[in-house]
Every structure is written in C-alpha cells, then in structure tokens.
N, C-alpha and C positions, 0 to 999 in steps of 0.2 A: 703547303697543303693546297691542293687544287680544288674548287671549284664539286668539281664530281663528288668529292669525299666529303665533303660542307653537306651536300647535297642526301644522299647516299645516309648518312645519320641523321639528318634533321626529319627527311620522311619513314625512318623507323621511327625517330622520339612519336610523330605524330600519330603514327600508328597504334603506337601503342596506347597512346592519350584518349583515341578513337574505341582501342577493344576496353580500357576502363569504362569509358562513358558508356559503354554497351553491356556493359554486367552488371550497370546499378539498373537495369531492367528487372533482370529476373530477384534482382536482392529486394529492389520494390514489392514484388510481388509475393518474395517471401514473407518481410514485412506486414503486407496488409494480412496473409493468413493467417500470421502473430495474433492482428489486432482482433482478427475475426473469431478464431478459438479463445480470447480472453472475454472479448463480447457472449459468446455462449457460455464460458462459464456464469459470467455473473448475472445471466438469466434463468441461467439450471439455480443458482445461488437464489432468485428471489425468487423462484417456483415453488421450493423448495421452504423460505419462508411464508409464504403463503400457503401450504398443508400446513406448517408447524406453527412458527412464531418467528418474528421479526426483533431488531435489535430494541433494545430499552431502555428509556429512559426514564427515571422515579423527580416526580414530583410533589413532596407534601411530607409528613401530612398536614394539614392545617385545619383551622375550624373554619365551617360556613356557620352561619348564624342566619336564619330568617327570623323579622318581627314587626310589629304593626308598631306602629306612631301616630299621634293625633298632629294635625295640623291645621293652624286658623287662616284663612285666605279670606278677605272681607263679608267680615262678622260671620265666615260660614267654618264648622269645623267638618273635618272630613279624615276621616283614616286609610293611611297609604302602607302598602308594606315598605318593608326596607331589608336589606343586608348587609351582614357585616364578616367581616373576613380577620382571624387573628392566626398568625404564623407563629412560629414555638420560641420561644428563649432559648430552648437548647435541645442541640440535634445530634445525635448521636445513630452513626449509620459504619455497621459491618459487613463486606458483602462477601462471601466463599463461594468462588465460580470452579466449579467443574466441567470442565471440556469434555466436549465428546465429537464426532463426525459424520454426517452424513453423504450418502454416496447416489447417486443416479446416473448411469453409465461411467465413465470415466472422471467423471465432475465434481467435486463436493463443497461443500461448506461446512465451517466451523461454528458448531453451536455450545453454548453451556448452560449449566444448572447451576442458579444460584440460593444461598442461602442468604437471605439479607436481615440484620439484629440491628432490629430499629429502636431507640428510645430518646427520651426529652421529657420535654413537660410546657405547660403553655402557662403563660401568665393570665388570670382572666377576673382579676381582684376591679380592674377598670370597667367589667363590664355587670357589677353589681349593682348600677345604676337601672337598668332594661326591667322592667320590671317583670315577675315570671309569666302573668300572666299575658304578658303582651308578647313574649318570645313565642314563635311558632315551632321552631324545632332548631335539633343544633344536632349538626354532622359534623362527623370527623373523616375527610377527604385525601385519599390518595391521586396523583394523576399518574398514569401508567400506560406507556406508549403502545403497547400491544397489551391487553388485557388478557389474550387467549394464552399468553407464558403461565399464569398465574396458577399456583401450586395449590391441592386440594387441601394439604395438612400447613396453608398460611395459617395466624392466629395474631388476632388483633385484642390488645386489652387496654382498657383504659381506665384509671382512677384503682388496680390493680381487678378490674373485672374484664370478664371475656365477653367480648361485644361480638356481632353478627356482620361481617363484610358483605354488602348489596353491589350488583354491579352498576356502574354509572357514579358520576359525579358530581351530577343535577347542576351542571354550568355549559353553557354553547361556547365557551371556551378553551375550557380543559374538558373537551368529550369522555375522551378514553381513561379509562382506570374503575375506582369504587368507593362506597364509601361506607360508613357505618353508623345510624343514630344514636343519640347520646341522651340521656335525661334532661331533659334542662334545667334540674336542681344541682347539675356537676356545676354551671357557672357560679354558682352562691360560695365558692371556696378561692382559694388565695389561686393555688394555682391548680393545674390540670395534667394528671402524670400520665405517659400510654408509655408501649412498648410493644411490639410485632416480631414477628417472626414469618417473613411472606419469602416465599419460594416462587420463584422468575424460572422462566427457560428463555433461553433469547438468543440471537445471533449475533456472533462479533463482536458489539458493541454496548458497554450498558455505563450510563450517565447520570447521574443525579446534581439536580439543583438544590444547590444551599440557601434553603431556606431559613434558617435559623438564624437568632442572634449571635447565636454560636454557635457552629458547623464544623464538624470533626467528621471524618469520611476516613474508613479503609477498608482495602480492599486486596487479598489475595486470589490465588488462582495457581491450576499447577498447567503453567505455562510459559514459555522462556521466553514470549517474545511480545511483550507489551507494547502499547503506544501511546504513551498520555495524551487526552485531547480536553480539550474545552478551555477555556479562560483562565484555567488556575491550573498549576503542574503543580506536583505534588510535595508535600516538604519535605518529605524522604520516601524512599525506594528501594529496595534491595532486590535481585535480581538475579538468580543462579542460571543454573543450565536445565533445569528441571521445572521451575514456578520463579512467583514474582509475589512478592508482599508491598505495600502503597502508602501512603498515610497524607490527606488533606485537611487544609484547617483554615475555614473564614470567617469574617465576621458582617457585620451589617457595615461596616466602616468602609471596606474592599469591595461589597456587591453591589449595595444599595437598593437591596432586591424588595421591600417594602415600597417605591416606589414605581418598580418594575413587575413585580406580583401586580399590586393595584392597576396597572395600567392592562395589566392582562383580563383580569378579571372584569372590571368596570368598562373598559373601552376595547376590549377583543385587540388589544395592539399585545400580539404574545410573542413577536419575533426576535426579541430580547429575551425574554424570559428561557425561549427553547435553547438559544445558543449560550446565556449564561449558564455552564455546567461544570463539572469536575467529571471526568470518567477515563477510561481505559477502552484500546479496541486490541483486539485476540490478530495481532498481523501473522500473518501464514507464511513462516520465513524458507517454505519451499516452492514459491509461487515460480511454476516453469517458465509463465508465458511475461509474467513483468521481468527476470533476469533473461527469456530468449530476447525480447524487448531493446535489456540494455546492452546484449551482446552485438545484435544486427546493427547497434547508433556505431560500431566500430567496423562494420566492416569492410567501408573504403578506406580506412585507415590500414588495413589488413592487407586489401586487395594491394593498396599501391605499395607497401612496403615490400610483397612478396615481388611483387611485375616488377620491381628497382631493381630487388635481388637478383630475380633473370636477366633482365635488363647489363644489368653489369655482371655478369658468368658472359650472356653472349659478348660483349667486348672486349672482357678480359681474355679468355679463351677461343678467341675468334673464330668462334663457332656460330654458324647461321640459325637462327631460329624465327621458322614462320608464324604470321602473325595467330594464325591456326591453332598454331602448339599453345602460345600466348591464351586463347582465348579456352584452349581444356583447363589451362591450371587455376584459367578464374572461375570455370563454369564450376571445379572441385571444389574451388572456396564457399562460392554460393552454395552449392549441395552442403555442404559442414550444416547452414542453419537449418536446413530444411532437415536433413537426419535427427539435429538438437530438438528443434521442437517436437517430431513428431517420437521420438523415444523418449523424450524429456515424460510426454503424458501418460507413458506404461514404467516406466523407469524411474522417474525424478530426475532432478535435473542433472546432481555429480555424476550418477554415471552416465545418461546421457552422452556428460559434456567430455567424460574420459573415452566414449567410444565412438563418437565423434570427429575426434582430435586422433586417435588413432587410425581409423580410418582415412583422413583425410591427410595426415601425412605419411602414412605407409603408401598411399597411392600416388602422393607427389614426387617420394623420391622414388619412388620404383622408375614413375615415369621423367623423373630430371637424367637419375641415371642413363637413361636410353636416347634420353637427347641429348645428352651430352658425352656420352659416349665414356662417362666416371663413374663406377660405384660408388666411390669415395667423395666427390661432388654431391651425390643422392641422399648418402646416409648425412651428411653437414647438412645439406638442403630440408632434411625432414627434421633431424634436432633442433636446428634454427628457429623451423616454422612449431616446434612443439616447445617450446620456448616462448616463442610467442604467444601461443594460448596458452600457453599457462599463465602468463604475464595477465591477461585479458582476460584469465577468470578470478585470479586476483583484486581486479578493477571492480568486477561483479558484485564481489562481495565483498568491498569495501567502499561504500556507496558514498558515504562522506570523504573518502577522499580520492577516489573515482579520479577526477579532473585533473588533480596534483599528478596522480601516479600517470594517468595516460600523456600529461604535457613533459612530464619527467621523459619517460619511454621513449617520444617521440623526437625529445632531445638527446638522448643516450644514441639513438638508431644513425640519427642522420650526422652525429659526432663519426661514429665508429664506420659508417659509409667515406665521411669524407676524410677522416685518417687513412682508413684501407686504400682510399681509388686518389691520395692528393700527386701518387708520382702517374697515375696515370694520362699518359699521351692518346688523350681521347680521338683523334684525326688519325693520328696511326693505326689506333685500334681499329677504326672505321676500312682503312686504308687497305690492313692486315688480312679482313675480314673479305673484303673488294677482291682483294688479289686473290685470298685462294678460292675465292667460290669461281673465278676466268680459269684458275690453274685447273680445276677440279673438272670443267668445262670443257677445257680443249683438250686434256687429257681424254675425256670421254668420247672426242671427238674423233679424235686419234686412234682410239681404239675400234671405232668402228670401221675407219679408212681402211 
C-alpha cells in the first residue's frame, strides 16, 4: 500500500468527520425550536390557567379556635387573645376527577372537574377546659390553592348540619381557600363530625395533605395516564387504558404533620407542609414536543450510522461519492425533525412520525439509488434506514428503558458492520476507487483527443 492510498482515505475519513460536524448546525437549531414551541405551549397552558383555574391543592379541614386568656405579669392582670388549632382524628377524602381540554390556537391544556367526599371527625373533649364565654369563635378551615375552582353546588356540614362556606381562611399563612363558623357550643361534645361535598375544577395537578391521624385518600379519574407525586405513593393503583383508580393511607407516625401544621401556622414556615402531599398529575402522554425532544437527543447517532453506511457502499462498490452528495443525505436527516415537529402539532405525533420517516426514506433511496447507480442498493438503503426509526421510535416510547435499548442497538450496528466489512481490504478498496476515477479520466481525455 503506498503512501497516496494511506493518503487518499484518510482525507475522505476527515471529510466526512467535517460534513458530521457541520449538520449538528442546523440539528441545533431544530432543537432550540423544539424548546421554543414547548416554551409557548406552557405559557398558552398558564394563560389559560389564569382565565380558568390553576392546579390544586386541599388543605384541611381543621379547626381555628380564637379566645381570650387572663394573664398575671407583676401583680397586673391583663387579657390576651389566643389561638388554637385542632386537626381531625380521622380523615377521609374521595376525589372523582373528570377530564376535559382546553384549546387556544394549536395549544392546549388539560383540565378537570372534581368531586371530592370529605369526611372525619375531630376530637375536641380536650378543649372543654376554654371556657365558652371566653372562646371568641371557632371556624372550620379549608386551605385551597386556587379558590376560583371552587364549585357553586360545594356543601359543607358539620355536627350533621349544613353550615355556610365564607371565602378566606382568616391566617397570613394559608391565604387561599375558605372557611365556615361553627357555634362554639359544638366544642362542649366528645367529638366533632363534618362531611363535604366541594367541587374543584383545576389543572393537571391536584394534591392533598394528610392532615389526619388517620388519612385515607382515593382517588379516580377517567384517565390512563397518571403520575403519583408527593411524598407518599399510593398503596394501591389500578390502571387501565381508559381511567385510573388510587388509594392512600397515613398516619401521624409517617407525617408528623402536627408539628409541621404548627410550624406553618404559628411561624409562616409552610415549605414543608406544601410539599408534604399525596396526589396525582393528569401526564399528557401525547406531548409532541417532549417526544420530538427525545427523538432529536438521537440524532447524531442517526447521522453517523447512516454516513458509515455510505461511507462503506462508497468502498465497497468503488464508487466516488462527493463530499456534496454526503452533505444532501444529512441535510434529509435534519429535515426528518423539522417535518416531525411541525406535523407532529396538526397531526400528533404517530403519524407525524409515520410520515416523516416515509418521506425521509423514500427520498434517500430514490437518491442512493442514482448515486449509486443500484436500485437495489436504494431499496436496502431505505429499509435499513426505516428500520432504524422504527427502532428509535421504540426508544420513545419506552422511556424507562430508552438507554438499554439504544446501548443494545448501537452494539447490534457496529457487530453487524464489523462482520460484513471484517474481509474487507480497506487500502484496496481506497486503491480500487483511485484507479478508476484516472481510468475514467484519461478515457475522457481520450475521447476528446
């Protein structure tokens, strides 16, 4: 092998190394409009919240208590108010969300209607001490992250009577939500029974804190695509293709939320209490722009496996290919994302991503074919590559094992490369290629003579 031939393939390899590096340009750039059309959706999304309602989270109920105290401070007596705060023994919380969707141009968000079947009861046999006339009043307190959800046919009872829901919560704490006053002859009994019926509309997301001594939480929804969040997952779950059913259960032993409550209340330290939750978020498992997202993380993986393939067609078949032709077949790859997202937002993404992929390899082999001078090369070349996205929309939607399947892939490719090309005499091929592009040359030369 001389020198020239050494030569001769090492600045194709480089070349080609050169048109890669120069098509993660435009792939960049597809990219950031990825991130730019997913940024405007979720500002249409809190636009959007902002006319309606915003996500939700329930707090309560619980009792407020205000009451006077005497206090002696040297030899002088003086009367202060005071508060007092009692959380429920036992909490019982049902929520039935119905889905619906909103739209503003292309854009929407996912909202629901819920029904929530609240009930418990409070212990309040310890607070028979307060004398009545010293109690000033006593509320029964929801906290409720967006107030403006709140359904006109809620119904709140307590002690089995139907009490009046007022807005506010009367705490610089817990602002948002409502509450209702209570006789202050209900504290004179063992315990304190309520029960509700409050209708939420909300977006996405809706969370309750387990306030109870015992907290029992479920929740369906006819939705197939849930996502447990908050501090506690659920103790069971079922899950079709159509809705989801839930069921949570804590206790004071797991939360410790009597001292997390008071810390909110008493010292505005509420950063605990907000993220101590149990809840559900409504995930939108058709989201175009998070699966164009995780299509585009592949597609130098894409690029270089396809420029290999040509790469070895031109030395196998010692056919010249300029760096030119090299840089249509990637500029086609790039185009594949930019067709996916912007069909993906009239379309959805599967088909989208089905005509996409056909387009994008009906045009590569049409065009392998012609430079290569094979039809039969073209039609492998376009299976191959339809093959491969298919593999890669597999990856998509198998998000947990994404990583496995593409480190698989990418070991199965360059097996099956380096079985095909192990008898190949790379220097010949190079050598092969040298000679007939002279022969090709002086013939032409010849003929002019």
């Amino acid at each position: 092998m001389n020198n020239q031939n050494k030569e001769k393939i090492g600045i194709k390899f480089v070349t080609l190394i050169g048109v890669i590096i120069f098509l993660m340009i435009p792939i960049m750039f597809i990219a950031d409009l990825i991130d730019e059309r997913s940024s405007i959706q979720q500002q249409v999304q809190q636009e959007i919240a902002k006319s309606s309602s915003d996500e939700q989270r329930l707090i309560g109920p619980f009792l407020y208590i205000e009451y006077e105290r005497e206090v002696t401070r040297n030899q002088e007596t003086k009367t202060i108010k005071n508060k007092a705060f009692v959380l429920p023994d036992t909490l019982k919380i049902h929520a039935k969300l119905d889905t619906f969707e909103k739209y503003r141009s292309i854009y929407k968000a996912t909202l629901y209607r819920s029904i929530n079947t609240i009930s418990g009861e409070f212990s309040v046999a310890h607070l028979n001490d307060l004398e009545a006339d010293k109690v000033l009043s006593v509320n029964l307190v929801f906290g409720i992250q967006d107030i403006r959800g709140i359904g006109l046919d809620s119904v709140l009872k307590v002690a089995n009577k139907e009490v009046d829901m007022l807005p506010g919560t009367l705490l610089t704490s817990i602002k948002e939500g409502v509450h209702a006053p209570i006789a202050v002859s209900a504290l004179s009994q063992e315990t304190l029974a309520f029960s509700a019926d409050l209708h939420l509309q909300g977006m996405m997301r809706l969370a309750v804190s387990p306030l109870g001594s015992e907290t029992h939480v479920s929740m369906s929804a006819n939705w197939p695509h849930p996502s447990f969040e908050g501090e506690y997952l659920p103790l069971s779950s079922d899950i079709s293709d159509e809705a989801f059913t839930a069921r949570w259960q804590a206790s004071y032993f797991s939360t410790n939320m009597q001292s997390i409550f008071t810390s909110c209340v008493m010292r505005n330290e509420c950063t605990e209490l907000m993220n101590r939750t149990m809840g559900v978020a409504l995930v939108d498992p058709v989201d175009h722009y998070l699966k164009s997202h995780r299509a585009i993380n592949y597609a130098l993986l894409v690029i270089l496996l396809v420029m290999a393939s040509f790469f070895l067609l031109e030395l196998v078949r010692s056919e010249p290919i300029h760096p030119v032709q090299y840089g249509f077949v990637g500029f086609t790859l790039a185009i594949f994302y930019l067709l996916l997202i912007s069909l993906s937002e009239h379309l959805g993404f599967g088909f989208a991503y089905v005509i996409s992929t056909l387009s994008a390899t009906g045009l590569l082999g049409w065009y392998v074919a012609g430079v290569l001078n094979s039809a039969k090369l073209g039609v492998y070349f376009s299976l191959g590559l339809t093959m491969l996205y298919s593999l890669l929309y597999g990856m998509l939607g198998a998000e947990d094992y994404a990583l496995l399947m593409g480190s698989l892939m990418c070991f199965i490719v360059l097996s099956l490369v380096m079985i095909l090309t192990r008898k190949v005499n790379w220097y010949g091929s190079a050598q092969q290629s040298v000679s007939k592009t002279t022969c090709e040359t002086d013939h032409g030369q010849g003929s002019k003579t």
